[in-house]
C-alpha positions in Angstrom: 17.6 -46.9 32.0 17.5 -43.7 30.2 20.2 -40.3 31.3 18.3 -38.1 32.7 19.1 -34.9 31.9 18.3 -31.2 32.8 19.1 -27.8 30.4 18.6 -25.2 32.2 18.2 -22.3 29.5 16.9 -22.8 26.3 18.3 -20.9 24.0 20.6 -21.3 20.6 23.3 -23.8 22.6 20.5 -24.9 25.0 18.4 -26.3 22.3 21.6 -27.6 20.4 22.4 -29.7 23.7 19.1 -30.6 24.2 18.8 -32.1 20.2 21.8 -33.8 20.7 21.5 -35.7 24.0 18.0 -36.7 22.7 19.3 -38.4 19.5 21.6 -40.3 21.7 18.9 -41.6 24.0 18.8 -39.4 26.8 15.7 -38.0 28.7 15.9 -34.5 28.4 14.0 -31.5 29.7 15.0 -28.1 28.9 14.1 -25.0 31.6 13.8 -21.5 30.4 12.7 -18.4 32.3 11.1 -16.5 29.4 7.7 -17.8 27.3 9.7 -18.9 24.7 12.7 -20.9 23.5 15.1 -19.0 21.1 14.0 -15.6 22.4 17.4 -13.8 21.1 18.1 -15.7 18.1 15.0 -13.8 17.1 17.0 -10.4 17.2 20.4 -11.9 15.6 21.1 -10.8 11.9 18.8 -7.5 12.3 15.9 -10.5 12.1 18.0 -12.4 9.5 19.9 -15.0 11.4 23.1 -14.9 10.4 23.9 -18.5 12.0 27.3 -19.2 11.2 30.5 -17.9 8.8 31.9 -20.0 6.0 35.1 -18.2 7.3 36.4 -19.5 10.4 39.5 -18.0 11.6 40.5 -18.8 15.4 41.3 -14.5 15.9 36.9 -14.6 15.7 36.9 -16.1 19.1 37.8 -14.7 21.9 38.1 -14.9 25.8 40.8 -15.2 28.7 42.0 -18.6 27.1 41.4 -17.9 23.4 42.4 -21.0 22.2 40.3 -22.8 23.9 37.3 -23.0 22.0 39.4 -24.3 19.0 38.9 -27.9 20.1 34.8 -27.6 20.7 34.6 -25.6 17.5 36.7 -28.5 15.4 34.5 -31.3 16.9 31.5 -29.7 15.4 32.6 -27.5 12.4 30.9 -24.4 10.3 30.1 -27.8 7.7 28.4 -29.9 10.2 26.5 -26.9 11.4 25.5 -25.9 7.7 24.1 -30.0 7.6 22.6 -30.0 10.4 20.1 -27.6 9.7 19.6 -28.6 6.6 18.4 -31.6 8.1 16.4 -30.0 10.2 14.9 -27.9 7.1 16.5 -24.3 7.1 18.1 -23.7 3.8 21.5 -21.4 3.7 21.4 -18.3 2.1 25.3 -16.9 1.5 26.3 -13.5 1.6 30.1 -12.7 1.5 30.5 -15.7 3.7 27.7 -14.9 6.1 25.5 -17.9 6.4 21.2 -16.9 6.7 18.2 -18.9 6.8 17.0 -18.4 2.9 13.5 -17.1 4.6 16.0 -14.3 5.6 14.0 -14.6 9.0 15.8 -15.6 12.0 12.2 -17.4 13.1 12.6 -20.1 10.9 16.0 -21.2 12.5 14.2 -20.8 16.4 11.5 -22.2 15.1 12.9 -25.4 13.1 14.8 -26.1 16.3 11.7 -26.0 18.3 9.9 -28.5 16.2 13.1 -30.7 16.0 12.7 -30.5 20.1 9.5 -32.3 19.2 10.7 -34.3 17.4 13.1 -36.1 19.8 10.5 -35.7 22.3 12.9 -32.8 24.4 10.6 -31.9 27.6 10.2 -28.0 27.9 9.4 -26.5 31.2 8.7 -22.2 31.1 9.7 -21.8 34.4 12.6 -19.8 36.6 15.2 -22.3 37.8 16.1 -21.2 41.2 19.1 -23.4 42.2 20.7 -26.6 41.2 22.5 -29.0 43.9 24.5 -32.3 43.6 23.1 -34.7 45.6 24.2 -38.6 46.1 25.9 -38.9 42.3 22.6 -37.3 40.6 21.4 -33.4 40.9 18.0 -31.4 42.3 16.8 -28.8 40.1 14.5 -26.4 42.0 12.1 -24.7 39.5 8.9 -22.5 40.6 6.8 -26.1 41.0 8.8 -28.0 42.6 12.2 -30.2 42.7 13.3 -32.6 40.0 15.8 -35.5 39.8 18.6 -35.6 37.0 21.5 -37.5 36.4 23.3 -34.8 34.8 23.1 -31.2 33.7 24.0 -28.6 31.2 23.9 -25.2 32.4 23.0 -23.1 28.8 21.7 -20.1 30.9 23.1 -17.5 28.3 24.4 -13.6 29.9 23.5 -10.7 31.3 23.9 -8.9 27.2 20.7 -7.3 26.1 19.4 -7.4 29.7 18.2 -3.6 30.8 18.8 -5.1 34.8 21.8 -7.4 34.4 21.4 -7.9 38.3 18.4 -9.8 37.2 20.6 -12.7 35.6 21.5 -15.6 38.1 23.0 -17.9 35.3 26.0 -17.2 36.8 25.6 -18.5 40.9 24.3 -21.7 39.6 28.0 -22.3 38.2 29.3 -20.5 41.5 27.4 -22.6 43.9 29.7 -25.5 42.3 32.8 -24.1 42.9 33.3 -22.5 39.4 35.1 -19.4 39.4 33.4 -16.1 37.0 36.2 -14.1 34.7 35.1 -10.6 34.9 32.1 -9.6 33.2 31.6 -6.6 30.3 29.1 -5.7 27.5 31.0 -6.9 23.9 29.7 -6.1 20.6 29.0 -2.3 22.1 29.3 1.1 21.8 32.2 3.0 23.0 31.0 6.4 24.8 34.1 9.2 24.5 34.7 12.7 26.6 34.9 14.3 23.7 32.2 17.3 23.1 32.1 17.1 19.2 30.2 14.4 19.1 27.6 16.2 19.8 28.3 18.0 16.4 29.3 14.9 14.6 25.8 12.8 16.0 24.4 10.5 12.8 27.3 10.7 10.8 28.3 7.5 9.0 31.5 7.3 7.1 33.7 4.5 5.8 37.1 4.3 8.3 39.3 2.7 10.0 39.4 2.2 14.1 42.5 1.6 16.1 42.1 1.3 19.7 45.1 1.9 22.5 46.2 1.2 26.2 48.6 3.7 26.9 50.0 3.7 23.9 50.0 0.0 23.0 48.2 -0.8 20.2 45.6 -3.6 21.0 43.1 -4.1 18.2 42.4 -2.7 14.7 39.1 -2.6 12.4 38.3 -1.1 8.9 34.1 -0.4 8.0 31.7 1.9 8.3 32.1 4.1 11.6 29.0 5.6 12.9 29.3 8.6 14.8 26.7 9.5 17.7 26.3 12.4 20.4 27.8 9.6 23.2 30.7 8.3 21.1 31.3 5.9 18.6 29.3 2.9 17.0 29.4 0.9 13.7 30.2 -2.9 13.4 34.0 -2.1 13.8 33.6 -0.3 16.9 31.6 -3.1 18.1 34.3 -5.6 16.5 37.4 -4.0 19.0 34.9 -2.7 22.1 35.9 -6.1 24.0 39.9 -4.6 23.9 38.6 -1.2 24.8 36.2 -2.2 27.8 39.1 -4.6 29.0 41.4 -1.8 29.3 38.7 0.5 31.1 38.5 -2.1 33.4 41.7 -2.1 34.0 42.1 1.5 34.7 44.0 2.0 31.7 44.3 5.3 29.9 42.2 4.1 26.7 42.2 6.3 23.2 40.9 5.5 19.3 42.3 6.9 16.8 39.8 7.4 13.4 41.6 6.8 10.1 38.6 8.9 7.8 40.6 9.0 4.3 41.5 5.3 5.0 42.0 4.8 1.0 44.9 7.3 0.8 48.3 7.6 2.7 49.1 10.4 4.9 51.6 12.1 1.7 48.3 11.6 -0.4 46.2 13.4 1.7 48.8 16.2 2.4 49.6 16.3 -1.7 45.4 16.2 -2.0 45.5 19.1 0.4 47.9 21.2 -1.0 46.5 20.8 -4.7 42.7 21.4 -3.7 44.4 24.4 -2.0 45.4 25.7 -5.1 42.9 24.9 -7.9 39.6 25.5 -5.6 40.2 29.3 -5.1 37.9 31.9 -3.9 36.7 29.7 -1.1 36.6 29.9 2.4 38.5 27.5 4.5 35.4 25.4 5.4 34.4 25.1 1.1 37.7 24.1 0.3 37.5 20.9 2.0 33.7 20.0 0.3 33.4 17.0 -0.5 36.3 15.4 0.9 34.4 14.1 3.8 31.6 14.9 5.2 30.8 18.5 5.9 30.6 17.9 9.9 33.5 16.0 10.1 35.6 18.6 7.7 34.1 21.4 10.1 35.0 19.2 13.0 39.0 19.5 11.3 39.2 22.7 11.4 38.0 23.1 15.0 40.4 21.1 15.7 43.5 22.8 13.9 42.0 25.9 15.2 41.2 27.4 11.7 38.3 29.6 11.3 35.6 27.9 9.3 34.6 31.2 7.1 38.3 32.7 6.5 39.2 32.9 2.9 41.2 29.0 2.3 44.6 31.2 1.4 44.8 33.0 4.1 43.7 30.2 6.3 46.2 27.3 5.5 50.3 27.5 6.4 52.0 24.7 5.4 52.2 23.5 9.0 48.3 23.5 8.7 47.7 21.2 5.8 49.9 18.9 7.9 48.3 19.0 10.8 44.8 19.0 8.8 45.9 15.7 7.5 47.3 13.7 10.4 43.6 14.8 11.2 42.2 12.7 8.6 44.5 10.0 9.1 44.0 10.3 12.6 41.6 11.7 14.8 42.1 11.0 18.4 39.5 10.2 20.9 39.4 9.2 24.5 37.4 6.2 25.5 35.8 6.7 29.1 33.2 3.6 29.4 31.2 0.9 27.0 27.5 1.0 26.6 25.6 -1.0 29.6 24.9 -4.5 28.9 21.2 -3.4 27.9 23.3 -2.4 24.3 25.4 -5.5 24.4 25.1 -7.8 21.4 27.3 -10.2 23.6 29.2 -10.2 27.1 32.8 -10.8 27.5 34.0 -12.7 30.6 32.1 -15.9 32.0 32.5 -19.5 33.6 36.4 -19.8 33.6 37.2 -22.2 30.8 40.7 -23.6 32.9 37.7 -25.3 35.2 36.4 -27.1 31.8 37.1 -30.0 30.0 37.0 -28.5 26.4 36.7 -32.0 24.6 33.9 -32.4 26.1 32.3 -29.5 28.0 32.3 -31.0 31.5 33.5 -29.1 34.6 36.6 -30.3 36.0 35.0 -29.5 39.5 31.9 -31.8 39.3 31.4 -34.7 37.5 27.9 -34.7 35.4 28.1 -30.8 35.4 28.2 -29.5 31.8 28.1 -26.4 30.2 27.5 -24.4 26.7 27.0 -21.2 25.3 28.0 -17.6 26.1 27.7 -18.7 30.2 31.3 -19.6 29.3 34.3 -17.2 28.7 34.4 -17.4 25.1 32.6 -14.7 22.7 33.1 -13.8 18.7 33.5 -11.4 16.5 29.9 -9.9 14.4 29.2 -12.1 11.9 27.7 -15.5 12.9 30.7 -16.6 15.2 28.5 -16.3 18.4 26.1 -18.8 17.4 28.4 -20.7 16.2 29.7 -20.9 19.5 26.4 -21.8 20.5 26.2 -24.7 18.2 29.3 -26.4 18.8 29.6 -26.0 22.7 25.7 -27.2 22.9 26.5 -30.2 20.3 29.9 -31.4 22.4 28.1 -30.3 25.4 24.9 -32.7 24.8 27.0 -35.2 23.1 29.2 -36.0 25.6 26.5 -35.7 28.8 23.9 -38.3 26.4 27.1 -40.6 26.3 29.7 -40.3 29.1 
């Protein structure tokens, strides 16, 4: 006789586990809440996709264990991803390592995994799951029309990230009701909202840099890209890339700062020596001229607000020594104080999840209930930008369904 067994959420990892326990004979029906399957693979990539990374480093993967999604990731690799949907008919585009559908639309990927689904003959019921039980070695899945018998079941439900009502997400009390424990839950891949008021001046601003992020002094994560400034705060894929430290330490109650690198190409005696030479060869300028062209001309005006230097004053009178130092730590470091993250309705991803010390990560079974499985970012693992979140996806929904069509 047949597995049978239930995915409830049918998403990148959902659909993964679903393909997979198919193809090893299983019975499987996938449950999903919206209208569609793959709903947000649809806005990964800006509409591109970027499904995986030839460049796999174990620092892109995070959570409260971070080494445990080494193990899920190894048993089904970037390479065996990159196969797989070639199989399935999506042909990789490369870009500096990032890997894209070569349609450059993210619908061919949802889309080739849908008709794969049909393939294997994967069940799909559109409907709200509203609680899975154990009952007698199988499980009951109650879904708007009624009750359903399974022998196990992979709970792919996804997070509350991108969700306006987060309170509307009950992915996680259907691991609760098990016994599972839930690591605290914040928005990753996010903007970082500051106190500071020049923002306001600085909003739109986009400017190659470097982002260092601290808890009371100690340093806890570092990016280099382009920062983008806006009226709230900071954004830019490096903001987004250390936001999980940041949001961490908020949560904590931590005293939580960034400091901007803006000349990030020069040293701190370079930008002094730059300094004191522009000083000296653009003449006849006022303090605020003197600095054209050496960043942006809201930033540079943002400088000299801060150094207390009057914008219009002729640049001679204007700059001691003592100010061209001060002007310059500036540049190499402009300090701002981190007050929250952006809601989960601005999350790319959320940090926190199913606790991955109640998980088997060979196989993706809990270690509470046997026939219980899980995949995807229900569990306390998320990546860095660039493709390592579906990769996730992939690897925890292939061991996930694997090991559930076998076991």
């Amino acid at each position: 006789m047949k597995k049978r067994i239930a995915i409830i959420g049918g998403g990148a990892s959902g659909m993964m586990a679903a393909i997979t326990a198919a193809s090893k004979g299983a019975e499987v029906t996938i449950y999903e809440a919206k209208e569609r399957l793959g709903k947000k693979i649809l806005a990964t990539g800006n509409g591109k996709c970027n499904f995986t990374n030839l460049v796999q480093e174990d620092s892109c993967y995070r959570g409260t264990d971070a080494s445990f999604s080494k193990p899920v990731r190894e048993a089904f690799s970037m390479e065996q991803t990159l196969d797989f949907f070639k199989k399935i008919g999506i042909e990789p585009k490369i870009k500096n390592g990032y890997v894209y559908p070569n349609s450059e639309q993210a619908a061919s990927v949802a889309d080739a995994l849908v008709m794969e689904l049909r393939a294997k003959k994967v069940k799909v019921i559109t409907e709200q799951v509203y609680s899975v039980k154990g009952s007698e070695g199988s499980f009951l899945v109650k879904s708007e029309n009624g009750i359903a018998e399974f022998d196990k079941v992979i709970l792919c439900c996804g997070s509350p990230a991108g969700m306006k009502n987060p309170k509307e997400f009950t992915g996680y009390q259907l691991a609760e009701r098990f016994g599972h424990h839930i690591t605290p839950l914040l928005p990753a891949l996010v903007q970082m909202r500051c106190k500071e008021k020049w923002f306001k001046t600085v909003s739109g601003v986009r400017t190659e840099g470097v982002v260092t992020v601290y808890e009371n002094d100690k340093l806890l994560a570092k990016e280099k890209g382009e920062l983008l400034f806006a009226e709230y705060g900071l954004s830019g894929i490096p903001v987004f890339q250390v936001s999980r430290f940041a949001g961490e330490a908020v949560y904590r109650g931590s005293r939580v700062t960034c400091k901007l690198d803006l000349l990030p190409n020069y040293s701190l005696d370079e930008v002094t020596e730059l300094l004191q030479n522009r000083l000296l060869s653009l003449k006849n300028r006022t303090a605020e001229e003197m600095l054209t062209g050496l960043q942006n001309h809201k930033l540079n005006y943002i400088m000299l607000k801060e150094c207390n230097i009057e914008p219009v004053t002729d640049s001679k009178k204007a700059y001691k020594p003592e100010d061209l130092q001060r002007l310059a730590k500036l540049y190499k470091g402009l300090t701002c104080h981190v007050t929250e993250l952006n809601p989960f309705a601005n999350a790319q991803v959320c940090a926190g999840g199913v606790d991955t010390s109640e998980i088997e990560p060979e196989t993706m079974e809990s270690r509470l209930v046997k026939g219980l499985y899980f995949a995807g970012e229900l569990v306390d693992v998320d990546g860095t930008c660039g493709g390592y979140n579906l990769q996730w996806a992939w690897s925890s929904g292939y061991v996930a369904g694997l090991h559930a069509g076998i076991d």
